[in-house]
VEXDREN-2710 file (C-alpha; in Angstrom, 1 decimal):
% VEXDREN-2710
k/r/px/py/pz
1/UNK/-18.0/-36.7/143.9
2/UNK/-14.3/-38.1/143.8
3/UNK/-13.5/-41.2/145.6
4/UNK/-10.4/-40.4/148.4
5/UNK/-9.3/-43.9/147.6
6/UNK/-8.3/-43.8/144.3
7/UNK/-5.6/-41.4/143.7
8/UNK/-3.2/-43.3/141.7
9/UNK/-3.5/-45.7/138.9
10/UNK/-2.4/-49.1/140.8
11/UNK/-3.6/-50.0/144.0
12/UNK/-0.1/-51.3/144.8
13/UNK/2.2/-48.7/142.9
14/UNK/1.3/-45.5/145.0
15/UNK/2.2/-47.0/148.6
16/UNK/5.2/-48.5/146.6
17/UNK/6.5/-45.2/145.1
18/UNK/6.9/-43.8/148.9
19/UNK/8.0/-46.7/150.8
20/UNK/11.4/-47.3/150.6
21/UNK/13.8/-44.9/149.8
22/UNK/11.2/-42.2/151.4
23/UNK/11.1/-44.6/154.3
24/UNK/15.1/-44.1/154.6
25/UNK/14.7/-40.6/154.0
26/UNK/12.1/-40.1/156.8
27/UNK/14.5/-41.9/159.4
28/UNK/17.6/-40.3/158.5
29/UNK/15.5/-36.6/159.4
30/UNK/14.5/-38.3/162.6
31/UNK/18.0/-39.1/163.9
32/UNK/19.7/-36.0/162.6
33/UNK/17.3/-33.5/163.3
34/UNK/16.5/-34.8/166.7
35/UNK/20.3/-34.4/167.4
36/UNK/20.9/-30.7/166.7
37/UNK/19.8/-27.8/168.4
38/UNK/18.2/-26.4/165.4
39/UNK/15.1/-28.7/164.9
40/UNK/13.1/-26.3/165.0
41/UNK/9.4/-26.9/163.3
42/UNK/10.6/-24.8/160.4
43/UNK/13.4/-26.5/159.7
44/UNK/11.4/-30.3/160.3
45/UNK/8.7/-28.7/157.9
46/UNK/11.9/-27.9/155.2
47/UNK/13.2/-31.5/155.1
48/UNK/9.7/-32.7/155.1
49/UNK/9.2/-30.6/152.2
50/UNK/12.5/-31.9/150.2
51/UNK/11.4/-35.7/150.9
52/UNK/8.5/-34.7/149.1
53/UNK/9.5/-33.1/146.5
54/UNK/12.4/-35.6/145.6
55/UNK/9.7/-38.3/145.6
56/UNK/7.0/-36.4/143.8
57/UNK/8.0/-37.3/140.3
58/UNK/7.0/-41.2/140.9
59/UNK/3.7/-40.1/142.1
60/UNK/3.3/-38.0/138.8
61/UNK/4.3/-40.4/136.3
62/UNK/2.3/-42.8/137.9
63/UNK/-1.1/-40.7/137.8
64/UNK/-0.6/-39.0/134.5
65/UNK/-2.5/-39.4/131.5
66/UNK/0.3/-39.8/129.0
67/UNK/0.9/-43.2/130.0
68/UNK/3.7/-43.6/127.3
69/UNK/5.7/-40.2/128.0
70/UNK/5.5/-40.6/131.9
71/UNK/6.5/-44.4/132.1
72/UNK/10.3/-43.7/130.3
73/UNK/10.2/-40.3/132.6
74/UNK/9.3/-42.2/135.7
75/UNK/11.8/-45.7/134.9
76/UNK/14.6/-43.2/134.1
77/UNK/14.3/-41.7/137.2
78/UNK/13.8/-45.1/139.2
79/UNK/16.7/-46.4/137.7
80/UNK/18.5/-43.6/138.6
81/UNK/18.1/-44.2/142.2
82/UNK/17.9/-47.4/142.3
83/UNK/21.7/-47.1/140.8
84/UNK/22.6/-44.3/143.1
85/UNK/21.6/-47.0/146.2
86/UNK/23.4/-49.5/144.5
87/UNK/26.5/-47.8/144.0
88/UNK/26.3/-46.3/147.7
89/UNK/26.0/-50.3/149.3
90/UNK/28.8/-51.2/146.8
91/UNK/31.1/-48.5/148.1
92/UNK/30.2/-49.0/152.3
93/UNK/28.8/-52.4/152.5
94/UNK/30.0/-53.0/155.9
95/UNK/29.2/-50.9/159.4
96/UNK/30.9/-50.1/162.4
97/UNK/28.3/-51.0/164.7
98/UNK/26.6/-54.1/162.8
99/UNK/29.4/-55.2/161.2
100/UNK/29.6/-57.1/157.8
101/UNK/26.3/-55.8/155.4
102/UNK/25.2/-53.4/157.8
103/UNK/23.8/-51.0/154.6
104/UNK/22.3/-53.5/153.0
105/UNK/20.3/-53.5/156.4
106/UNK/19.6/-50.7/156.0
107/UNK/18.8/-50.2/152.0
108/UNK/17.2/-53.4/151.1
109/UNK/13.8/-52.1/151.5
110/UNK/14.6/-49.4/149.0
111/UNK/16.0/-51.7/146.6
112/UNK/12.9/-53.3/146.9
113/UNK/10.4/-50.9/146.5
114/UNK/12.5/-49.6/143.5
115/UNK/12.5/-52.7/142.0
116/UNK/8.9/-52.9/141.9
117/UNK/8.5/-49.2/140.5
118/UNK/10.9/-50.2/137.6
119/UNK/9.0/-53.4/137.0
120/UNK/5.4/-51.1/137.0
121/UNK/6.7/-48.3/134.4
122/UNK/8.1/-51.3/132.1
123/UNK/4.6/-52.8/132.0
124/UNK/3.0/-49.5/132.0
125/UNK/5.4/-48.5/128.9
126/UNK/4.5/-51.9/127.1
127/UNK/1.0/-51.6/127.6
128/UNK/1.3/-48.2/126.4
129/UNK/3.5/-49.3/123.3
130/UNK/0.9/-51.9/122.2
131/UNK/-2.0/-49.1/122.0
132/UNK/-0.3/-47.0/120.1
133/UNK/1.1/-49.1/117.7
134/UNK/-2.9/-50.3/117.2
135/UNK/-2.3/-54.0/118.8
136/UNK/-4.0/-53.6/121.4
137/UNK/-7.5/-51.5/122.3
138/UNK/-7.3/-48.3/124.8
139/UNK/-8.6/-49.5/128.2
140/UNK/-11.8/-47.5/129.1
141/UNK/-11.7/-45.1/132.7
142/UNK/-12.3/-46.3/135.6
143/UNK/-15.8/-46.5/136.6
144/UNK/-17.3/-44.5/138.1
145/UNK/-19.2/-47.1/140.4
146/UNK/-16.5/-49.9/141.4
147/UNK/-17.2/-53.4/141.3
148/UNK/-17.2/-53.9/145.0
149/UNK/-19.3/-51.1/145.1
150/UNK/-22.0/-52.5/143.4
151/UNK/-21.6/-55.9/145.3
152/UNK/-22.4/-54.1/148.6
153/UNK/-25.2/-52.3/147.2
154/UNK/-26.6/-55.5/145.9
155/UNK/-25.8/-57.3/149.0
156/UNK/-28.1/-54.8/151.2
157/UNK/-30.5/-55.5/148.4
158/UNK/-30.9/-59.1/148.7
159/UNK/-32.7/-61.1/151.7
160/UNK/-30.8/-62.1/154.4
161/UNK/-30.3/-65.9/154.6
162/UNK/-32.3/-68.0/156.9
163/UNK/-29.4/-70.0/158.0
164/UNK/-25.8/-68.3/158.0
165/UNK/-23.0/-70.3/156.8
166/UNK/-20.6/-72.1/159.2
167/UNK/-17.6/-69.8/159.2
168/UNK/-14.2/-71.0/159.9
169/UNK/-12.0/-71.0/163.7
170/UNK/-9.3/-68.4/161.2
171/UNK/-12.8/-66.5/160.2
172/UNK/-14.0/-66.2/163.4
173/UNK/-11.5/-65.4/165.2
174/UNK/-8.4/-63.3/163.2
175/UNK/-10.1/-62.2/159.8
176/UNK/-12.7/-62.7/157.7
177/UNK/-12.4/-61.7/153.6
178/UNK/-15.4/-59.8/152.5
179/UNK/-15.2/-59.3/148.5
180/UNK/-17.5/-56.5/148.6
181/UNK/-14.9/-54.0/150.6
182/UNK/-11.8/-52.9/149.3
183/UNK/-9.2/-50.8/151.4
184/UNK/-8.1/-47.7/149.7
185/UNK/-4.6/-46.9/148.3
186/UNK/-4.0/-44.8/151.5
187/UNK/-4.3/-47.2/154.1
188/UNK/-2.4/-50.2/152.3
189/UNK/0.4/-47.8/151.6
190/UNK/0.2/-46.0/155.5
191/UNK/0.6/-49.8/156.6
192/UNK/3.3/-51.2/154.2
193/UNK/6.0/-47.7/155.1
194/UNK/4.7/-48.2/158.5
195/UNK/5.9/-51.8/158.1
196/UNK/9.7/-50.5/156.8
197/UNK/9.6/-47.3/159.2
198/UNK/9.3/-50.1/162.2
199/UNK/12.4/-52.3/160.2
200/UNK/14.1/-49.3/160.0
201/UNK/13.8/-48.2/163.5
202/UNK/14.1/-51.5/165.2
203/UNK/17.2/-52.0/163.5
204/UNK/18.5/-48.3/164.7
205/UNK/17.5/-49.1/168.1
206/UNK/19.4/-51.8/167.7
207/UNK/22.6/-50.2/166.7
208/UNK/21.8/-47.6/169.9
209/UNK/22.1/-51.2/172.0
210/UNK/25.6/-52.5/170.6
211/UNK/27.0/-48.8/171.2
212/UNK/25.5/-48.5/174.7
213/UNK/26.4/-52.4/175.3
214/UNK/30.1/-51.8/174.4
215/UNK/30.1/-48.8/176.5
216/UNK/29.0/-51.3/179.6
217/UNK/31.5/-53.8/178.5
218/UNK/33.9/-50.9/179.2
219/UNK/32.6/-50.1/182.4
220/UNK/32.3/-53.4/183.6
221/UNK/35.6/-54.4/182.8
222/UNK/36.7/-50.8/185.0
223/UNK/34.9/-52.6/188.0
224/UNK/36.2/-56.1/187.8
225/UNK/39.7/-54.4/187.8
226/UNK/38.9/-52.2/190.9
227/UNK/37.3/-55.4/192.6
228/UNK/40.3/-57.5/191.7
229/UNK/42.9/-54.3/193.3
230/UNK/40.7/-54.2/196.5
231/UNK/40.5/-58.7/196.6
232/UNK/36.8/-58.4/196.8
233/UNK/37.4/-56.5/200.5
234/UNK/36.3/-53.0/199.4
235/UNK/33.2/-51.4/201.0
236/UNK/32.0/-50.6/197.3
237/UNK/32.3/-54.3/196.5
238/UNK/28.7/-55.8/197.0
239/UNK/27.6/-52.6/195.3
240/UNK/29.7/-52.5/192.6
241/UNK/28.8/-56.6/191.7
242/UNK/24.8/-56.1/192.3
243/UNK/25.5/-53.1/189.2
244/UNK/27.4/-55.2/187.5
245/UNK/24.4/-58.2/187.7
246/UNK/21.8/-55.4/186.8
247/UNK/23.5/-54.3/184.2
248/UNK/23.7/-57.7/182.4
249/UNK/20.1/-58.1/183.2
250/UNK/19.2/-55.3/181.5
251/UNK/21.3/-56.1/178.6
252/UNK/19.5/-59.7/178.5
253/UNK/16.0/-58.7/179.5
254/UNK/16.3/-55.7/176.6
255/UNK/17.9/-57.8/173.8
256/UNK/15.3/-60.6/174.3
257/UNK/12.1/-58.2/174.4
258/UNK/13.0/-57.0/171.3
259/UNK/10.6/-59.7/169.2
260/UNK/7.5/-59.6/171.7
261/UNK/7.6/-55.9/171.5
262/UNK/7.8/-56.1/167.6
263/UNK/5.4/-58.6/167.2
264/UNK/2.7/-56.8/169.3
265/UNK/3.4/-53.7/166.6
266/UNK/3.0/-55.8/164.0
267/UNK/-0.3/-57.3/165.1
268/UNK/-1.5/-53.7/165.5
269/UNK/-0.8/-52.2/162.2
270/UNK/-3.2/-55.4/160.8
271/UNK/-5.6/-54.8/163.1
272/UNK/-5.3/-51.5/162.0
273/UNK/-7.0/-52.4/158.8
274/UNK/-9.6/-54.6/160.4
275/UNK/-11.1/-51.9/162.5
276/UNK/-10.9/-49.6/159.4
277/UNK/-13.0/-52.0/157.8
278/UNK/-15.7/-52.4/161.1
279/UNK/-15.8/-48.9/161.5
280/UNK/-16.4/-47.6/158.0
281/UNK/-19.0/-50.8/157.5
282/UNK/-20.4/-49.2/160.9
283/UNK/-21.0/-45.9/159.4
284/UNK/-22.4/-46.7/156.1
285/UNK/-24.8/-48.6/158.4
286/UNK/-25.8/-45.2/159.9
287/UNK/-24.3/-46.5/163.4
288/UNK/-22.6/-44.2/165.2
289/UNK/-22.7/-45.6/168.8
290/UNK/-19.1/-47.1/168.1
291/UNK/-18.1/-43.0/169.0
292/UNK/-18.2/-40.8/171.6
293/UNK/-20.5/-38.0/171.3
294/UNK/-17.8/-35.4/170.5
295/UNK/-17.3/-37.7/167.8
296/UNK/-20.6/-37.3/166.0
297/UNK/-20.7/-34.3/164.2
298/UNK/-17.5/-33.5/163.4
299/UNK/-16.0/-30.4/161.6
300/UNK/-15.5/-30.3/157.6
301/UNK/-12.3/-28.7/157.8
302/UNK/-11.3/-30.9/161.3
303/UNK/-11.6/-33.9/158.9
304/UNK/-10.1/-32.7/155.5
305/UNK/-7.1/-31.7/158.0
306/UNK/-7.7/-34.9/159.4
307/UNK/-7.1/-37.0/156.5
308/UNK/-3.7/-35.1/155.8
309/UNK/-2.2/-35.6/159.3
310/UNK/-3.7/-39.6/159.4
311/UNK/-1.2/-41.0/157.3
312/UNK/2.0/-39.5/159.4
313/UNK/0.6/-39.6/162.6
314/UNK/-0.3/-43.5/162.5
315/UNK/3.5/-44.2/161.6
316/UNK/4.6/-42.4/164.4
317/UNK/2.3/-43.7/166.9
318/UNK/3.7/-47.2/165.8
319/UNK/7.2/-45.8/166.4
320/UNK/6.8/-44.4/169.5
321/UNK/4.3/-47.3/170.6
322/UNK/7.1/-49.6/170.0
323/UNK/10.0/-47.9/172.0
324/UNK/7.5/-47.2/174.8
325/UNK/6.3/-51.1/174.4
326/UNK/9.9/-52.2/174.7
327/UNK/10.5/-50.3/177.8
328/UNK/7.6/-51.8/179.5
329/UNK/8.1/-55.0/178.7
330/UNK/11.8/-54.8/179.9
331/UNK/11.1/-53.4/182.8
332/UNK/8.0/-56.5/183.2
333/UNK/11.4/-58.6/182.6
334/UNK/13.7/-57.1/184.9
335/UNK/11.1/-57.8/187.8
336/UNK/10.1/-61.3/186.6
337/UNK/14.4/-61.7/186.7
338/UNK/14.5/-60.5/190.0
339/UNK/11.4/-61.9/191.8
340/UNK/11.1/-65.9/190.3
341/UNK/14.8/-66.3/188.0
342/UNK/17.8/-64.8/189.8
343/UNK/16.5/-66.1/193.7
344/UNK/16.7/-69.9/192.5
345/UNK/20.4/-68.8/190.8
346/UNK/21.2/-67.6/193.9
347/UNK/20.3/-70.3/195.5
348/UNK/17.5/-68.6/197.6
349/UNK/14.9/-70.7/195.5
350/UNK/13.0/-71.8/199.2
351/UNK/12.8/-67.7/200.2
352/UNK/11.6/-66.6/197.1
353/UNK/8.4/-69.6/197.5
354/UNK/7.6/-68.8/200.9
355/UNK/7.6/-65.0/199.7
356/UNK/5.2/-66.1/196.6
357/UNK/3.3/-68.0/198.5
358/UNK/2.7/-65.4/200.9
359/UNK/1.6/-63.2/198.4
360/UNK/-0.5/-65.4/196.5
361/UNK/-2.3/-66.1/200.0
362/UNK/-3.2/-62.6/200.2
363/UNK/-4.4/-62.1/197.2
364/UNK/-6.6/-64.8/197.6
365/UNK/-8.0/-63.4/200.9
366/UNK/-8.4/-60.5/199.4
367/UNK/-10.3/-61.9/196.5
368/UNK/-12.4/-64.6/198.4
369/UNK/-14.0/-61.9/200.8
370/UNK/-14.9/-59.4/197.8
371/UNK/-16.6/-62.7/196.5
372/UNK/-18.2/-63.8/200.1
373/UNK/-19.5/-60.3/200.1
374/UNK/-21.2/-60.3/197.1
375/UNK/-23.2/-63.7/198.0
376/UNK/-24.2/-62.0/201.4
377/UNK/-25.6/-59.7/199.7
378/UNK/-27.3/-61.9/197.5
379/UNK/-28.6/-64.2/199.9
380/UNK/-29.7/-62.3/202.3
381/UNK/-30.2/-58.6/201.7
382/UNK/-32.2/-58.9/198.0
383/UNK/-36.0/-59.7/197.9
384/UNK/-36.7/-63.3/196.3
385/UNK/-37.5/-63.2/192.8
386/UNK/-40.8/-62.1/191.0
387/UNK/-40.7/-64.7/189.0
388/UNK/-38.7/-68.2/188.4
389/UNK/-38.0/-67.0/185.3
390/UNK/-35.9/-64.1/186.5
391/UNK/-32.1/-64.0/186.1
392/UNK/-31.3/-62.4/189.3
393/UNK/-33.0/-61.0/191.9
394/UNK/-34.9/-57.5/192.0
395/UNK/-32.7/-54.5/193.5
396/UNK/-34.7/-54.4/196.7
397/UNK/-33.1/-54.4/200.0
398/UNK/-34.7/-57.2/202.7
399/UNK/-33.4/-57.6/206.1
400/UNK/-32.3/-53.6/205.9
401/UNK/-30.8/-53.7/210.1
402/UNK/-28.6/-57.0/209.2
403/UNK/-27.4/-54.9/205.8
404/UNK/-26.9/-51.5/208.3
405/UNK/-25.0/-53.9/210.7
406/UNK/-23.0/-55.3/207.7
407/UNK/-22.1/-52.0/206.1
408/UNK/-20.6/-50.7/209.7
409/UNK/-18.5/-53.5/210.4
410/UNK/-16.9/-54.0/206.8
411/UNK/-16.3/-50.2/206.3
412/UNK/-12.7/-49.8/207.8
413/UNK/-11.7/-53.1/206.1
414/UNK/-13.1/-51.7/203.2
415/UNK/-10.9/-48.5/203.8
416/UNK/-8.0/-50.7/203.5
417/UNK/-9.2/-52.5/200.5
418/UNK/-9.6/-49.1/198.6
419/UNK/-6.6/-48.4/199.4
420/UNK/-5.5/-51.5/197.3
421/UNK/-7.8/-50.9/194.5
422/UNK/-6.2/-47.4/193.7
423/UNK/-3.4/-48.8/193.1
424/UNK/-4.5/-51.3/191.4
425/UNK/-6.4/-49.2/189.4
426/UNK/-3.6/-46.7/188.6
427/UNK/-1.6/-49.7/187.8
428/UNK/-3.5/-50.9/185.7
429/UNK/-4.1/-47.8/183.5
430/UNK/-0.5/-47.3/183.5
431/UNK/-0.4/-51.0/181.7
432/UNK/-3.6/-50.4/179.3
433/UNK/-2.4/-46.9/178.3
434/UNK/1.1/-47.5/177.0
435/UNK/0.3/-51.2/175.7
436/UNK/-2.3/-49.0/173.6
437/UNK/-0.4/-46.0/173.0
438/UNK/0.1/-47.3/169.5
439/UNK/-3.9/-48.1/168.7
440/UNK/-4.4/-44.7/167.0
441/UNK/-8.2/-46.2/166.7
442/UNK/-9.0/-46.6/170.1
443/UNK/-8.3/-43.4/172.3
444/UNK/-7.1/-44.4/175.9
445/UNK/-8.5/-41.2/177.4
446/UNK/-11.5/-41.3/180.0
447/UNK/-15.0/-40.8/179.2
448/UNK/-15.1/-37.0/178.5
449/UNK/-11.5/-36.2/177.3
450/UNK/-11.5/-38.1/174.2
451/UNK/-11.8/-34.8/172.5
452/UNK/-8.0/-34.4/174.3
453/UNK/-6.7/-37.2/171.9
454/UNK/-5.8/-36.0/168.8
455/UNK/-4.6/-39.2/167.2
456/UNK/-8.0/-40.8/167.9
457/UNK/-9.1/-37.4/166.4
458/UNK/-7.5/-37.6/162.8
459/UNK/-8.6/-41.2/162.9
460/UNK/-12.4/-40.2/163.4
461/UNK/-11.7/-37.4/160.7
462/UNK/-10.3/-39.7/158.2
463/UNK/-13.0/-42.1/158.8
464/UNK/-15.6/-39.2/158.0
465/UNK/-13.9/-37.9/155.4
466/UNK/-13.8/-42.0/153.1
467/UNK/-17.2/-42.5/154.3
468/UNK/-18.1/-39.2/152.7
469/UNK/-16.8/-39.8/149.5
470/UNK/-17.0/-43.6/148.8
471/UNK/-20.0/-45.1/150.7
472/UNK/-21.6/-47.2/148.1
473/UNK/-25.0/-46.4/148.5
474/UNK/-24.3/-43.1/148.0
475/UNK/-21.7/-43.7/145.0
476/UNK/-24.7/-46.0/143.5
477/UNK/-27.2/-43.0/143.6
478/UNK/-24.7/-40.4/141.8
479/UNK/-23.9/-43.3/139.3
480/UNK/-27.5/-43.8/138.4
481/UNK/-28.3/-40.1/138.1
482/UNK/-25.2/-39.4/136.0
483/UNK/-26.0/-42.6/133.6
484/UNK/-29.6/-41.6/133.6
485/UNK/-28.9/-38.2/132.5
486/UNK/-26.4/-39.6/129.7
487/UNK/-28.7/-41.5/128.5
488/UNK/-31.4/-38.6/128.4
489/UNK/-28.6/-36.5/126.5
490/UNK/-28.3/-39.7/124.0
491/UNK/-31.6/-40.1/123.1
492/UNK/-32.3/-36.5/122.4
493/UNK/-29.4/-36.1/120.6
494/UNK/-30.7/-39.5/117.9
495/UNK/-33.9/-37.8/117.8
496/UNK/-32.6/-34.5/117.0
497/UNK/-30.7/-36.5/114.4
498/UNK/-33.4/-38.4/113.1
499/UNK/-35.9/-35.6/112.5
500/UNK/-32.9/-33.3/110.8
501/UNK/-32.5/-36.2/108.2
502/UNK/-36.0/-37.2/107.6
503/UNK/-39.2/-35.0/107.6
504/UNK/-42.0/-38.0/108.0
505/UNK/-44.3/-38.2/110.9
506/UNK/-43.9/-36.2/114.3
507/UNK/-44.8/-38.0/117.3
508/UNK/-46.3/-35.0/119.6
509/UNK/-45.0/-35.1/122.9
510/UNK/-48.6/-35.7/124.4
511/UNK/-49.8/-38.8/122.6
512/UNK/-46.2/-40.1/124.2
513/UNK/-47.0/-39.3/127.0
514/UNK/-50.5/-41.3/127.3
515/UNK/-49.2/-44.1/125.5
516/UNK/-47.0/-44.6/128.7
517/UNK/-49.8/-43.6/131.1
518/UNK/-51.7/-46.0/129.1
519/UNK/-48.6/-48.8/129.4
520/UNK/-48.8/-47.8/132.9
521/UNK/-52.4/-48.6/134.3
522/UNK/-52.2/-51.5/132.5
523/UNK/-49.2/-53.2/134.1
524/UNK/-50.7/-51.5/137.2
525/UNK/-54.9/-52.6/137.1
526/UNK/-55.1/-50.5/140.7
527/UNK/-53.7/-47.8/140.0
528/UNK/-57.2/-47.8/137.3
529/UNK/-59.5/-47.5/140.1
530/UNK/-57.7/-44.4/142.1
531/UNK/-57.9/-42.5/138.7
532/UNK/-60.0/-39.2/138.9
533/UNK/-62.4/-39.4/135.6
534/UNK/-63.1/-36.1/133.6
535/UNK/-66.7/-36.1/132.1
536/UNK/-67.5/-35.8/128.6
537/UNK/-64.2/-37.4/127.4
538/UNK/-65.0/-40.9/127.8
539/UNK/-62.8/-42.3/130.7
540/UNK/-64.9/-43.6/132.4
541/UNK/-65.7/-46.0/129.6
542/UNK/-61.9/-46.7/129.3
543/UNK/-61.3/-47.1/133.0
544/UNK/-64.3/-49.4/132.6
545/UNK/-62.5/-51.3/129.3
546/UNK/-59.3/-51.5/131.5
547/UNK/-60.8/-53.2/134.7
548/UNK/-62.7/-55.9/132.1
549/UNK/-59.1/-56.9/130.8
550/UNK/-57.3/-56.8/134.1
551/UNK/-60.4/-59.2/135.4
552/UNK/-60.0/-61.2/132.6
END
């Protein structure tokens, strides 16, 4: 059994060695490709291809054996890029779009990340220096049981407290540390290039906005001069100024939305990691509730594919969760603009209250007879309770005409009302399932289709796959089997040794073995008692010997 999370030699230099100039790399195929009419898969799967393979010699240096040879192969080539970079910001600092240091936008994240792969081959190549010049000792493998490994399995070992331990407001509410869980290599690097993918394409997007802003400009200033030909008298007039105070609403509204929309990506890439860490803890339990029944027994090959597409897919959920965010959220602020803000510019502050207020009445209508109908129902069409110590009252119907009356009467307004809810409903899918689009761990289908969403499908795969391969209970059983049959292989080798060298007593394998069974019942006085007795051989003397020194 390997462990899936350990496929490099530092926990920090793997998601490091991908993150920033791959990052760049990534974004650049996203913007051109996109843009052609040849993106084709093949051709996507061929620059997917060369990003690898330009990349792959950090990953190899990093994870080879000869730590001396690979660490001046793997700086060299750092170096060299991180040169190249340099050398490409020295010769086009400045943009077009962004203006002054718009590439250094753009390239400090590689710069970065290159930094830190130059600073882990030097200490990798000093490290290496000192063991072979003898000052310093080779540093064993890497266990095969972890540390936090261990802790878990000693933690399910030990009695649970009688009191828990008051627990922070941070602890209980955003994140609590647990030393005996450690998130693989896979997920802290999936979550720091996920981190510079959403830099990178914020600040694209952003660019995108001063081009289409300067476009506006242009068009704007086109209808001001037509307005200013006609003296404001033109039939197009009030059309042309309502597109001209839309469009600079939209350019406000969009600019502004750019943090909250950011922010809520953020917030899901860490909780990201926190529902890795539920869910895996979930499974080790044996708890599978937490997924859908399709979810249960997935396929082997579903998940090892799984685990391949997890990485990829989560970044571009996050990118695509953030343009689709944005877009929301502008359009939230373009009615907000238009219902509450742009009425009191406009000086139409009393109509826009009376128009709230309105609204607000009817929703409150609305609301107070869904409520008055449920305590009708409650106080007068349920049976008393059974007992005072019931909660609520039994689902039995009393006064059954009144109810029939009831129902009648209320069942055209409650035509109306459903009407109402639909939308609402609708609506408020619409609102859960793109605020969510970018929650790869949660699917946002209905109860049925969940097999229909494939990102929550590579998630449950993945999941499968690390609780497969590193649940500690399990890792803790293989480790003692593989150090118990070490040690057998030990101890028959020193015999082997000792009875090649010397040629004195044997000990037969027999009178071992009843000097332990012997060793045995003794430390063990009840075990005496169960034991079947041979005649003629004296045990039942000794059993009888062995009960008077466990009595006494």
């Amino acid at each position: 059994m390997t462990s899936t999370s350990d496929s490099c030699a530092s926990f920090w230099s793997c998601p490091f060695s991908k993150d920033g100039s791959t990052a760049d790399r990534e974004m650049t195929h996203l913007t051109s490709w996109a843009t052609t009419l040849e993106s084709s898969s093949f051709v996507l799967l061929v620059g997917g291809i060369e990003v690898g393979l330009s990349h792959f010699p950090f990953f190899a240096c990093l994870s080879s054996e000869f730590q001396l040879v690979s660490s001046i192969l793997g700086f060299s080539y750092s170096l060299i890029w991180f040169a190249v970079t340099i050398l490409h910001i020295t010769q086009c600092p400045h943009g077009r779009l962004l203006g002054r240091f718009e590439t250094i936008m753009f390239y400090w994240p590689s710069l970065l990340c290159l930094s830190f792969l130059l600073g882990r081959f030097l200490h990798m190549f000093v490290k290496s220096l000192r063991v072979r010049l003898g000052w310093e000792l080779q540093t064993e493998e890497k266990p095969f049981l972890e540390i936090h490994q261990a802790k878990h399995v000693k933690q399910l070992l030990r009695k649970p407290p009688l009191q828990e331990e008051k627990k922070s407001w941070f602890q209980t509410r955003i994140y609590e540390w647990d030393p005996c869980f450690q998130f693989p290599s896979r997920m802290i690097g999936t979550v720091v290039l996920a981190f510079i993918c959403l830099y990178l394409f914020i600040v694209i997007e952003f660019c995108v906005f001063v081009y289409v802003r300067e476009k506006l400009d242009v068009l704007e200033g086109e209808m001001e001069s037509y307005i200013a030909s006609v003296n404001q008298t033109g039939t197009l007039a009030p059309v042309i100024l309502q597109v001209k105070e839309l469009m600079n609403v939209s350019k406000g509204v969009w600019l502004v939305t750019i943090l909250p929309a950011s922010l809520t990506c953020v917030s899901y890439l860490f909780h990201v990691l926190a529902c890795y860490r539920k869910h895996m803890k979930r499974l080790w339990a044996g708890n599978k509730h937490f997924l859908p029944l399709k979810f249960h027994n997935p396929s082997s090959s579903g998940s090892v594919v799984a685990i391949a597409r997890y990485s990829g897919w989560q970044i571009a959920y996050i990118l695509w969760g953030y343009l689709i965010i944005h877009v929301v959220q502008s359009l939230l602020g373009l009615v907000i603009m238009y219902s509450l803000v742009l009425p009191v510019i406009h000086s139409q502050g009393l109509e826009m209250l009376h128009r709230l207020g309105i609204g607000i009445l009817t929703v409150a209508i609305v609301l107070g007879l869904v409520i008055v109908q449920v305590w009708i129902a409650s106080s007068f069409f349920l049976q008393p309770k059974m007992t005072t110590a019931d909660k609520q009252k039994p689902l039995a119907l009393n006064n059954r005409k009144a109810f029939h009356n009831f129902n009648y009467f209320l069942f055209f307004y409650n035509v109306l009302l459903g009407l109402g809810a639909c939308l609402s409903r609708l609506l408020i899918s619409c609102i859960l399932g793109t605020w969510l689009i970018a929650r790869i761990d949660r699917t946002i289908m209905q109860h049925g289709y969940e097999g229909a969403d494939m990102g929550f499908g590579a998630w449950v795969g993945m999941l499968y796959v690390d609780h497969c391969h590193s649940n500690p209970v399990l890792v803790s059983f293989c480790h003692i089997l593989i150090a118990g049959h070490r040690e057998r292989k030990l101890q028959q080798a020193i015999r082997g040794g000792c009875l090649s060298q010397s040629a004195g007593a044997r000990i037969s394998a027999r009178s071992r073995t009843r000097w332990l069974l012997l060793q045995t019942l003794v430390n063990n006085p009840r075990l005496v008692e169960l034991r079947k007795s041979k005649p003629g051989h004296g045990s039942q003397e000794f059993t009888q010997i062995l009960l008077t020194c466990s009595e006494s």
